[in-house]
C-alpha positions as CSV (number, residue, x, y, z in Angstrom):
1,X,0.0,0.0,0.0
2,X,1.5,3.3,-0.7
3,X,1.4,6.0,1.9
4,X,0.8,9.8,0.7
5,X,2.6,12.6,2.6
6,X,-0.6,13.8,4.7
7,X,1.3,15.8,6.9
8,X,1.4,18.7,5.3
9,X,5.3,19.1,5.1
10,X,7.6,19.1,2.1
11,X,9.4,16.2,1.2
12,X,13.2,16.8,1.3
13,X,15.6,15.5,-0.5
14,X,17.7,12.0,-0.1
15,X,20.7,12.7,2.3
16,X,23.5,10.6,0.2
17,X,26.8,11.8,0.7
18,X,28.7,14.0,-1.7
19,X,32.0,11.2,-1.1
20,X,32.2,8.1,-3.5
21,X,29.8,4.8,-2.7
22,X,30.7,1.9,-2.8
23,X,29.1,0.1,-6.2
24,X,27.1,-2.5,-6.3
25,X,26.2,-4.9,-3.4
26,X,28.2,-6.7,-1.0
27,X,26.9,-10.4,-1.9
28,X,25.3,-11.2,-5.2
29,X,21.7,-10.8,-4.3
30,X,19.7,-9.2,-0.9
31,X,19.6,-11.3,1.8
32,X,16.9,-11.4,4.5
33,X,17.7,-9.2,7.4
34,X,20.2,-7.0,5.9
35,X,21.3,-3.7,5.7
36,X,22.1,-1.6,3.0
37,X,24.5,1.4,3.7
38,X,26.0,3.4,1.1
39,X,26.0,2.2,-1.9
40,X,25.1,3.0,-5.9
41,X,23.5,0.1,-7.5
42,X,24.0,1.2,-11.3
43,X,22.3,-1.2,-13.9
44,X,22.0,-4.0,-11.7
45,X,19.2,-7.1,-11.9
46,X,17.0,-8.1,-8.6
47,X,14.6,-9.9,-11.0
48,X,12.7,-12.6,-8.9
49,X,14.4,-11.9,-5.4
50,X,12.4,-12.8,-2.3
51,X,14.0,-10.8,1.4
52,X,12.1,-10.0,4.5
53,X,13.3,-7.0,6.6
54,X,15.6,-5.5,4.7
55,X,16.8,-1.5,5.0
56,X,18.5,0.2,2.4
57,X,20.2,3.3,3.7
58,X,21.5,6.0,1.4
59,X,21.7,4.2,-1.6
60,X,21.4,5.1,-5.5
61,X,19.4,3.4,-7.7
62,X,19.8,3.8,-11.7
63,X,18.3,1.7,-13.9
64,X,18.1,-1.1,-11.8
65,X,15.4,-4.4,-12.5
66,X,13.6,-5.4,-9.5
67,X,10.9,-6.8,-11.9
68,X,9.1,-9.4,-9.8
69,X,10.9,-8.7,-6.6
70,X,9.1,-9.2,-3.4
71,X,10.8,-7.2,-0.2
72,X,8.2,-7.6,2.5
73,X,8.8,-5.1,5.8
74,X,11.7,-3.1,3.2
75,X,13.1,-0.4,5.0
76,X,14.2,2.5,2.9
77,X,15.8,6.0,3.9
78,X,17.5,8.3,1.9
79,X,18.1,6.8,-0.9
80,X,16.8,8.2,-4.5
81,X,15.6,5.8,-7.6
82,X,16.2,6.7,-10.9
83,X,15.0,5.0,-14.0
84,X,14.6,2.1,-12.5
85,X,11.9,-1.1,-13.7
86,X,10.0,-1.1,-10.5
């Protein structure tokens, strides 16, 4: 279900810092309970993954496939998507 800003204030924009991320992820796909911190995922494929409770902190998305991806209780803060196959 998505959840509309009702509150009445601005949304501001991701906090990612301005140093380098590390590319890509640590392990080949997301893994159940993990945490994402950092990072710039850049044309990568999560086709068909399947992770429960999983945060993704200050990460960049571009043009990345999650096409049939189920993250149930994701977790994501400050992070931005760009042309990405939702």
């Amino acid at each position: 279900m998505n959840k509309r800003n009702t509150s009445g204030k601005p949304i501001k924009t991701p906090n990612i810092p301005k140093l380098e991320l590390e590319k890509g992820l640590p392990e080949e796909s997301v893994h159940s309970r993990a945490y994402y911190a950092q990072l710039a995922l850049s044309h990568d494929d999560l086709t068909e993954q399947v992770a429960e409770h999983v945060s993704f902190d200050q990460i960049l998305f571009e043009q990345v496939s999650m096409r049939k991806t189920c993250f149930k209780k994701v977790q994501v803060l400050d992070s931005r998507f760009t042309v990405c196959d939702l």
